[in-house]
C-alpha positions in Angstrom: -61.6 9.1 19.1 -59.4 6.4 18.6 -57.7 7.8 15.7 -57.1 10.7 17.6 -55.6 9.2 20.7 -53.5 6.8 17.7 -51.9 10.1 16.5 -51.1 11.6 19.6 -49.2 8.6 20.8 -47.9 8.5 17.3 -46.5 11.9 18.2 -44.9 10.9 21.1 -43.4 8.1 19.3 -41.7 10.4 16.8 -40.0 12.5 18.9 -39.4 9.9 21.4 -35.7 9.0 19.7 -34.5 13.0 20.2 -36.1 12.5 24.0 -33.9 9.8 25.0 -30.3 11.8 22.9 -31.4 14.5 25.1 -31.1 12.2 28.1 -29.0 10.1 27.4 -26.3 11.1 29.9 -28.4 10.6 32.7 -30.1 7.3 31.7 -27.0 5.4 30.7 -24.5 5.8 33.8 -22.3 3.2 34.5 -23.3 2.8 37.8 -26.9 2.8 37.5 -28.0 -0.2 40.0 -29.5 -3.3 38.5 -33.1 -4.1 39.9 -31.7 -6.6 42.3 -29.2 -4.3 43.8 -31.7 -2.0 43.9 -34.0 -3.7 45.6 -31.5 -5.1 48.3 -30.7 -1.6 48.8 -33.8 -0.1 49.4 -35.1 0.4 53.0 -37.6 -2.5 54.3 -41.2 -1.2 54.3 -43.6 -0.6 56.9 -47.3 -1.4 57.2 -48.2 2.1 56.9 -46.3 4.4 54.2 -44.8 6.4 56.6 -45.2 10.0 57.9 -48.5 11.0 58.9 -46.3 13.8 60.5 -46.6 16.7 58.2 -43.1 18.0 56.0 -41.1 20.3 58.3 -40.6 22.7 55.5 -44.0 24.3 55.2 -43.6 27.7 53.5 -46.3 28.6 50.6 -45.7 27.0 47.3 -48.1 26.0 44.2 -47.1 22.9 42.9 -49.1 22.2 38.9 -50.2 18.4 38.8 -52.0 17.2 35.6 -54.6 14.0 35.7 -54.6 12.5 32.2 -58.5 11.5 33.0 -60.2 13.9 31.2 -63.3 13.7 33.8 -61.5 14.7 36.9 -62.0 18.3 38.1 -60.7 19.8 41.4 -60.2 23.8 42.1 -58.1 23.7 45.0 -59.8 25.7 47.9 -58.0 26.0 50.8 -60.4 28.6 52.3 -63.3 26.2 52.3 -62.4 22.6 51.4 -61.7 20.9 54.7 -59.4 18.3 53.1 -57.5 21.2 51.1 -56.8 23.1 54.1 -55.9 20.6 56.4 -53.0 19.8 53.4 -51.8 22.7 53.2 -51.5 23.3 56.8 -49.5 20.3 56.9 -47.2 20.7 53.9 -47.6 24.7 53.0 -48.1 23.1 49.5 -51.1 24.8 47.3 -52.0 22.6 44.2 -53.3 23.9 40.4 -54.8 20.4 38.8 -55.4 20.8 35.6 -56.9 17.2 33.7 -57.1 16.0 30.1 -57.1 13.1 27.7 -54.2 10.4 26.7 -53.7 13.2 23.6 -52.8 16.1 26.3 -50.5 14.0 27.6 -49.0 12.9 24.1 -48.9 17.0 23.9 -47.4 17.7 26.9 -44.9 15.1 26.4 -43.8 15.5 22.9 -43.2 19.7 23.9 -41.1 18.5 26.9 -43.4 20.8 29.1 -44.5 18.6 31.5 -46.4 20.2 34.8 -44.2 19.4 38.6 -46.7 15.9 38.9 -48.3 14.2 36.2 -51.1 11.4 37.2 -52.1 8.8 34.2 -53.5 5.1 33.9 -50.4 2.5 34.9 -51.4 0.1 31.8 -51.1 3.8 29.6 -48.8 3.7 26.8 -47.3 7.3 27.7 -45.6 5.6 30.5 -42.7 3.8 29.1 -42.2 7.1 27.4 -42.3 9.2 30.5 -39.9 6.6 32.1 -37.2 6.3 29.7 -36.8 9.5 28.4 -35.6 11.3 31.9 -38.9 13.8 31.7 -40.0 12.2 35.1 -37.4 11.7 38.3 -36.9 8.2 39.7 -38.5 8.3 43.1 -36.2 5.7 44.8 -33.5 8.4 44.0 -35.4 11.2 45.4 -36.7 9.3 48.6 -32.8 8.7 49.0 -31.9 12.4 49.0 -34.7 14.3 50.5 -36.8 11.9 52.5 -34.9 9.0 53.5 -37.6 8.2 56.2 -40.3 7.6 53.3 -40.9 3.4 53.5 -42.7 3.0 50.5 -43.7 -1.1 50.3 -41.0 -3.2 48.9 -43.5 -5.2 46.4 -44.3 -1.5 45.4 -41.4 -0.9 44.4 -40.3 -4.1 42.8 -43.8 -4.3 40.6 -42.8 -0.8 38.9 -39.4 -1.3 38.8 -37.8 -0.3 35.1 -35.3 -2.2 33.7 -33.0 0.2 34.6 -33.3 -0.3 38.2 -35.4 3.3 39.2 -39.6 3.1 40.2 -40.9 6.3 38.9 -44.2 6.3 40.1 -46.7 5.4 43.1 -50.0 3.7 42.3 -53.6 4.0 44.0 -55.5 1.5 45.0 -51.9 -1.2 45.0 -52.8 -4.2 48.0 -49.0 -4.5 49.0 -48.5 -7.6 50.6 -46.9 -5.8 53.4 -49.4 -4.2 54.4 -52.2 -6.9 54.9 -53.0 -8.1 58.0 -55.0 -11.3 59.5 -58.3 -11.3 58.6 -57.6 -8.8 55.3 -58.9 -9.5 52.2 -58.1 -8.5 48.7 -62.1 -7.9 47.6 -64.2 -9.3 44.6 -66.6 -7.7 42.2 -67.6 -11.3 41.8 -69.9 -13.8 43.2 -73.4 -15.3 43.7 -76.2 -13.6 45.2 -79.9 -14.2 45.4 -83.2 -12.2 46.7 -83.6 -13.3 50.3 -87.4 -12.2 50.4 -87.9 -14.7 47.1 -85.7 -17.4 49.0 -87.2 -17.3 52.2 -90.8 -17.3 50.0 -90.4 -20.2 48.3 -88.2 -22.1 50.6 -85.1 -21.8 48.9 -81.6 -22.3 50.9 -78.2 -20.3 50.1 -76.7 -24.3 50.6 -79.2 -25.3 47.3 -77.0 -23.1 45.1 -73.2 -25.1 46.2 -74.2 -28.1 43.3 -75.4 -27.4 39.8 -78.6 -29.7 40.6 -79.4 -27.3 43.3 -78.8 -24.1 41.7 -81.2 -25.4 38.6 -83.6 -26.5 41.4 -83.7 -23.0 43.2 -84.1 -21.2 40.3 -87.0 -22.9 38.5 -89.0 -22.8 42.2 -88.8 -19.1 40.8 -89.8 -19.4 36.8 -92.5 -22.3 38.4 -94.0 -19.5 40.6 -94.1 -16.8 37.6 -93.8 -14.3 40.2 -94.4 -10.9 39.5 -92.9 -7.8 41.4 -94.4 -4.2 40.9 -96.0 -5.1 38.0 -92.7 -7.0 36.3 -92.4 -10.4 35.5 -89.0 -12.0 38.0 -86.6 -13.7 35.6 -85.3 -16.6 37.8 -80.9 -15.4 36.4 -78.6 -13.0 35.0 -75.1 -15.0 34.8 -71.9 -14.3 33.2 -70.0 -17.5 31.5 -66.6 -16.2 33.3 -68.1 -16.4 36.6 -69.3 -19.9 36.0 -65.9 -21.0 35.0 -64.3 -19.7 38.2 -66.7 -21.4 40.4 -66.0 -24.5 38.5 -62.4 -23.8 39.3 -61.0 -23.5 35.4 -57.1 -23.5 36.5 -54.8 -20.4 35.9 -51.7 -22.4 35.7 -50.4 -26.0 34.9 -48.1 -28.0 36.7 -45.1 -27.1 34.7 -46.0 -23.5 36.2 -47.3 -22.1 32.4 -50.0 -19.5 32.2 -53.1 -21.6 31.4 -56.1 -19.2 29.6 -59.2 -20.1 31.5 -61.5 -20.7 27.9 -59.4 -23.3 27.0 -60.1 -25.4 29.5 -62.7 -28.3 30.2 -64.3 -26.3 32.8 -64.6 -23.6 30.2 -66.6 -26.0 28.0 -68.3 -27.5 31.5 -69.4 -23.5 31.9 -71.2 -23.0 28.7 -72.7 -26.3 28.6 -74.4 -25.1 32.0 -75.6 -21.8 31.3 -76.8 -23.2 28.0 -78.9 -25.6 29.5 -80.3 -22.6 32.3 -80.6 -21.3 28.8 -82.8 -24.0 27.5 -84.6 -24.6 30.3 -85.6 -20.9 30.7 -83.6 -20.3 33.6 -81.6 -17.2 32.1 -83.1 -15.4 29.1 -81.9 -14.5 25.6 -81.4 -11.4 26.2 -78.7 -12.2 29.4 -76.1 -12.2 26.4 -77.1 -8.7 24.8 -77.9 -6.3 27.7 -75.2 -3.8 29.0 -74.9 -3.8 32.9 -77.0 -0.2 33.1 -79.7 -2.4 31.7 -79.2 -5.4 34.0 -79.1 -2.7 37.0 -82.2 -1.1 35.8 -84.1 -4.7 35.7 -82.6 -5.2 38.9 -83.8 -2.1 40.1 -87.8 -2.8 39.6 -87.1 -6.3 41.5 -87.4 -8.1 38.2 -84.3 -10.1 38.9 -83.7 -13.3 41.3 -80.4 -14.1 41.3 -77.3 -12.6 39.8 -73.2 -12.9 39.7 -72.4 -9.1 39.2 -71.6 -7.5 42.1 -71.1 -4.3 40.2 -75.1 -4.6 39.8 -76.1 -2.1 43.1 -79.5 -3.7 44.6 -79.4 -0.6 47.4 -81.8 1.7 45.2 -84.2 -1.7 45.4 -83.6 -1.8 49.1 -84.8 1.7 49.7 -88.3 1.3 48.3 -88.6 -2.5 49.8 -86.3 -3.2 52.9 -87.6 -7.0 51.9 -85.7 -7.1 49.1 -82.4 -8.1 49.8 -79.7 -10.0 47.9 -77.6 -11.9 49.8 -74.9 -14.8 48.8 -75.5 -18.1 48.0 -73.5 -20.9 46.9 -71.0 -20.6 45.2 -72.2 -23.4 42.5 -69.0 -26.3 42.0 -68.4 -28.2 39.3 -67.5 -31.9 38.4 -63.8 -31.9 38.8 -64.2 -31.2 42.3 -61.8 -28.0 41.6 -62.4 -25.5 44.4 -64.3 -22.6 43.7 -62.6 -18.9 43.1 -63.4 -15.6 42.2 -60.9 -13.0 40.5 -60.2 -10.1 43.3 -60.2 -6.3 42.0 -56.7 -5.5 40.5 -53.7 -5.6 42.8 -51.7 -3.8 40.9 -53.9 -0.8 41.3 -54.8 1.4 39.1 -52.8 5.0 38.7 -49.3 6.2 38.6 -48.3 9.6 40.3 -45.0 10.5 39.4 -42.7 14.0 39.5 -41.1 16.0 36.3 -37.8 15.5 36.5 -36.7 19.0 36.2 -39.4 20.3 38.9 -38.5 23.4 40.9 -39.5 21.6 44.4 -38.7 18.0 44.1 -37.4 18.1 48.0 -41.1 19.2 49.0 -43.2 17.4 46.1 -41.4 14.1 47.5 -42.4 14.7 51.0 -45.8 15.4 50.2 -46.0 12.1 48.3 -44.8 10.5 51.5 -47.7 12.5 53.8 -50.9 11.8 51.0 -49.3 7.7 50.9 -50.0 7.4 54.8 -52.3 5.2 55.4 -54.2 7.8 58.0 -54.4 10.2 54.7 -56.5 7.4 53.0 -58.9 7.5 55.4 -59.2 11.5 55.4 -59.2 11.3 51.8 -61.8 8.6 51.9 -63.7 10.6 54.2 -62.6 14.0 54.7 -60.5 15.3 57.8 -60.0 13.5 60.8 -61.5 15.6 63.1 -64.2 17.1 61.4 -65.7 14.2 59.1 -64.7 11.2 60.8 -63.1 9.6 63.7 -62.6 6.4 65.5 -64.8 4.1 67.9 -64.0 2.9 70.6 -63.4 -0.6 68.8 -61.3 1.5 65.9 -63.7 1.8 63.3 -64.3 4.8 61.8 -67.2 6.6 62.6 -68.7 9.4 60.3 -69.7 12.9 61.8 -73.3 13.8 62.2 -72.6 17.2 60.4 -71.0 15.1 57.9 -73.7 13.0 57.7 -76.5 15.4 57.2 -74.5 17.3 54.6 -74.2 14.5 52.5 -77.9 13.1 52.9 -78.5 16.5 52.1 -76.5 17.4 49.1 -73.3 15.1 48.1 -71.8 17.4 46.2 -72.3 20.2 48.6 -70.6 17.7 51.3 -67.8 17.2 48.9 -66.9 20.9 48.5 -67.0 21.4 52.0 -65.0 18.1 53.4 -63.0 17.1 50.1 -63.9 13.6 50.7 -62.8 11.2 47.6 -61.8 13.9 45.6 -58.2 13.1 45.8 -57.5 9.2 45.4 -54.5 9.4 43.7 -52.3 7.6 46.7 -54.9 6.0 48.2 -54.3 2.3 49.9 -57.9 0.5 49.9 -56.4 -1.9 53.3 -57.0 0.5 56.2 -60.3 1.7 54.7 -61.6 -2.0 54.3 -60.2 -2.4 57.7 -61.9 0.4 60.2 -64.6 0.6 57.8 -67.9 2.0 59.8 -70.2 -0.3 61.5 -73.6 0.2 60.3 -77.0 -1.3 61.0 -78.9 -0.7 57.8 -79.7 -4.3 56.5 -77.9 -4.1 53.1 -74.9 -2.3 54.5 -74.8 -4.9 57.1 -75.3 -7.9 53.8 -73.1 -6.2 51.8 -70.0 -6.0 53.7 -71.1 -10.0 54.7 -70.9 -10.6 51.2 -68.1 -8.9 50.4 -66.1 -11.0 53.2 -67.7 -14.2 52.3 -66.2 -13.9 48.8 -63.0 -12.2 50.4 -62.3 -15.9 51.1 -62.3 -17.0 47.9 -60.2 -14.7 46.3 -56.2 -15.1 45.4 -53.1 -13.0 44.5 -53.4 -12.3 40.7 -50.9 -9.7 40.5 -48.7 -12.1 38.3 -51.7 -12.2 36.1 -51.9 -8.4 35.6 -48.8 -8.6 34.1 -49.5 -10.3 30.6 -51.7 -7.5 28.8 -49.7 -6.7 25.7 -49.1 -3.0 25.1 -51.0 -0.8 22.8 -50.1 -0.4 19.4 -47.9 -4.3 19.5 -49.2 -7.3 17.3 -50.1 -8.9 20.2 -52.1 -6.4 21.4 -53.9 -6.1 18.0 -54.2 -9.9 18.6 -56.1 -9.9 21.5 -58.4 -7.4 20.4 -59.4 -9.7 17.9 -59.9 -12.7 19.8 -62.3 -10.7 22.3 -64.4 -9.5 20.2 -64.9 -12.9 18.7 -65.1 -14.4 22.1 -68.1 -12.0 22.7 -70.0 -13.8 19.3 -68.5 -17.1 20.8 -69.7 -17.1 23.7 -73.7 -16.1 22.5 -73.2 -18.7 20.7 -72.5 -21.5 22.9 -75.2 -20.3 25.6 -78.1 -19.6 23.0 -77.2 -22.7 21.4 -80.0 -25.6 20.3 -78.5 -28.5 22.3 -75.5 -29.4 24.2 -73.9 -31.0 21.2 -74.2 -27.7 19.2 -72.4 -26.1 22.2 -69.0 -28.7 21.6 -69.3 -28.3 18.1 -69.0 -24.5 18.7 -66.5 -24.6 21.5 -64.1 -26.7 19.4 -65.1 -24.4 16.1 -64.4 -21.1 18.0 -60.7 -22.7 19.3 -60.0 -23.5 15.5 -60.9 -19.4 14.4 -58.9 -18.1 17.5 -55.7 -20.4 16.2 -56.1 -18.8 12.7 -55.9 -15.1 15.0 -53.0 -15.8 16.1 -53.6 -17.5 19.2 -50.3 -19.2 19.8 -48.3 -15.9 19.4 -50.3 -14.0 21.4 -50.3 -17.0 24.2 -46.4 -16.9 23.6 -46.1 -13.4 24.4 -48.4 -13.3 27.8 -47.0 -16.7 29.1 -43.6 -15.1 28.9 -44.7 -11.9 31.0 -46.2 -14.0 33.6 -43.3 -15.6 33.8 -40.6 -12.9 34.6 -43.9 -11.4 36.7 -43.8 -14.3 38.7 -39.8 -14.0 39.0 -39.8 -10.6 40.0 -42.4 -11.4 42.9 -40.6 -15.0 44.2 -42.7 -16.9 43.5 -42.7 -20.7 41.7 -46.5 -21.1 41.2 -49.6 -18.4 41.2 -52.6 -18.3 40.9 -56.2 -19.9 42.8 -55.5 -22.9 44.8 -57.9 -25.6 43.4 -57.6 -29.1 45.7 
């Protein structure tokens, strides 16, 4: 697969060169803005992304929009599919998705023949290609000339800017700055959580987890008690290193303002000492370093876990056959330098790029719909379905689900999904007025999930300048970093599993020595440099978690 996906960029590579002759002309005007004049001309943005009033021009057209994720399917139904009909209602815009891998994309690229809207990964390599070879339209220049109403968010704009002074594509999932409000949140798939029924049996306080002492202390009440639970014996931890490190507040940044990598760090080593000695004192077991997160979730899932960091690890399917066992938050655990504690926050940046072929046949109405599916009302009907029919608000402006809704979905999911269209169209959504009206709900672990999601909300920061320093595919760098991880994985094992606390320095300072002879510095060079001009291009002096 990865040879594959090598020659199809390869392919794109090689006809890149007669690409950018071809387009030349309209890539190299002289008065092509720079970034800053760009951005001081564009329009100020708005909380919401304007326009949940429909396009005015709503005549039928089929627009063709390819998804380079191989695994996304969608037959637009506008007979049936509440969310379908309700767009084309509004915009008088039928869609044909068609979806495929990076190589279709390479393909589809390297022939020129690229559908009306193409949808790929904003860290994929076909990107820089589709940007500076004029086969996809700059939206700032289309927003100018057939929606001039369309406010998308400044720091949008500015993160994708090209060096040429053009954004060519809006992401999913991006926080803009603009459009949080008191009380939001960017949210965490980190943090600390612990069985409540376990806790509350053994006498165990969410305060006994905010010291190291205390955390070792709760959890060998639980390896003391050998508890058992269906039949399973509890294991007291599953940790990972990187969440320790956090908690112990490794820093991101130095004074000087240079990108700091966490592992190198003396709460890096202070991390691994720690969960060696949970190690050692069987606290976390041997195989905490070799299990994927399927087979953590599956321990998790007989109740044969106490106490984990992953919040990716769903303890719901545990719920429903015990409504005793519930994971809560604790702690979080700090360390000795009295650095606060942080966890990293789900990527600000987002995740996709939508953007239009440059020679489309409707790039006045393809614009326009961007501007209706970016309002933030949209990402709650695509979120949920139609306003109206699967959702509307309380009387304290939360969204609350329809009962036909409802039993459709408890019913059949998939059924509910070809009826209401809900999240099967995420390709503009903003997560901020979802997190924001979310439902209120009085099932326990709804209710402690959300609570732990806000507790942990306050220990997040803006990272965005951090997404910024992932070298590109196919670079030394990145061949670089690909190394050092997967020696970091070996490294890592090694520390934690290690005999004594002294073999854990000796192998901290021996896996800093092999990552110098990988090529360390260069790649440390090249990411310290992005963050850098990241940090430019957002204003700012310092990033990253604020530690005192």
């Amino acid at each position: 697969m990865l040879g594959k996906r090598i020659s199809g960029l390869v392919l794109v590579l090689s006809l890149f060169g007669s690409l950018l002759a071809a387009c030349s002309s309209n890539n190299n005007k002289e008065n092509a803005p720079s970034s800053a004049a760009a951005s001081q001309s564009a329009s100020e943005s708005a909380p919401d992304a304007s326009a949940s009033a429909s396009p005015e021009d709503k005549s039928p057209i089929t627009v063709d929009w390819f998804v380079s994720l191989d695994y996304y399917k969608k037959n637009w139904d506008a007979v049936n599919n509440l969310l379908d009909k309700m767009i084309t209602d509004n915009t008088g815009i039928t869609i044909n998705f068609t979806s495929g891998n990076d190589d279709k994309l390479s393909a589809l690229i390297a022939a020129g023949d690229l559908p009306d809207i193409v949808t790929l990964d904003k860290g994929a390599p076909q990107r820089g290609v589709l940007e500076k070879s004029g086969l996809v339209a700059p939206l700032d220049e289309l927003i100018k000339q057939y929606a001039p109403d369309y406010q998308v968010p400044q720091s949008i704009q500015d993160w994708f800017r090209n060096a040429d002074g053009h954004f060519y594509g809006y992401p999913s999932f991006f926080w803009a700055k603009e459009n949080m409000k008191d009380g939001d949140r960017i949210r965490s798939n980190q943090g600390l959580y612990a069985r409540k029924d376990i806790m509350d049996q053994l006498g165990i306080k969410p305060e006994d987890f905010a010291t190291k002492e205390g955390l070792v202390a709760a959890l060998k009440k639980v390896k003391d008690a050998k508890l058992k639970y269906n039949g399973f014996d509890v294991t007291p931890a599953y940790y990972e290193s990187w969440n320790i490190e956090n908690f112990f507040g490794a820093p991101r940044e130095d004074e000087q303002g240079n990108l700091v990598d966490r592992e190198y760090t003396p709460q890096a080593l202070e991390a691994y000492k720690f969960m060696n000695r949970l190690y050692r004192e069987g606290l976390i077991p041997q195989d905490s370093q070799t299990l994927t997160k399927d087979q953590v979730q599956e321990k998790v899932n007989n109740g044969a876990v106490f106490s984990t960091t992953n919040k990716n690890i769903d303890w719901s399917p545990l719920f429903h056959t015990d409504p005793n066992a519930l994971f809560v938050h604790v702690g979080p655990v700090a360390g000795d330098s009295g650095n606060k504690p942080y966890v990293d926050p789900v990527n600000a940046s987002g995740w996709t790029l939508t953007m239009i072929n440059s020679k489309a046949e409707h790039q006045d109405r393809i614009i326009k719909l961007f501007q209706y599916l970016s309002s933030e009302e949209m990402s709650l009907n695509v979120n949920y379905g139609p306003k109206g029919e699967a959702w509307d608000f309380d009387e304290n402006g939360k969204v609350k689900q329809s009962e036909a809704f409802l039993k459709l979905n408890a019913e059949d999911s998939n059924q509910a999904k070809l009826k209401y269209g809900n999240d099967t169209l995420g390709w503009f959504i903003n997560w901020i007025p979802i997190q924001r009206t979310q439902p209120a709900t009085v099932e326990q672990d709804q209710v402690a999930k959300l609570e732990n999601g806000l507790f942990f909300g306050n220990y997040t920061y803006n990272m965005l300048p951090f997404e910024n320093i992932t070298p590109l595919g196919g670079t030394e760098e990145a061949g670089i970093k690909a190394k050092i991880e997967e020696n970091r994985i070996k490294w890592r094992a090694k520390m934690i599993l290690a005999k004594s606390e002294e073999a854990v320095a000796k192998a901290y300072n021996d896996g800093i020595e092999q990552e110098k002879k990988l090529g360390f510095d260069k790649l440390y060079a090249y990411q310290n440099q992005k963050y850098q001009e990241a940090k430019k291009a957002l204003g700012l002096e310092h990033a990253g978690p604020a530690l005192k």
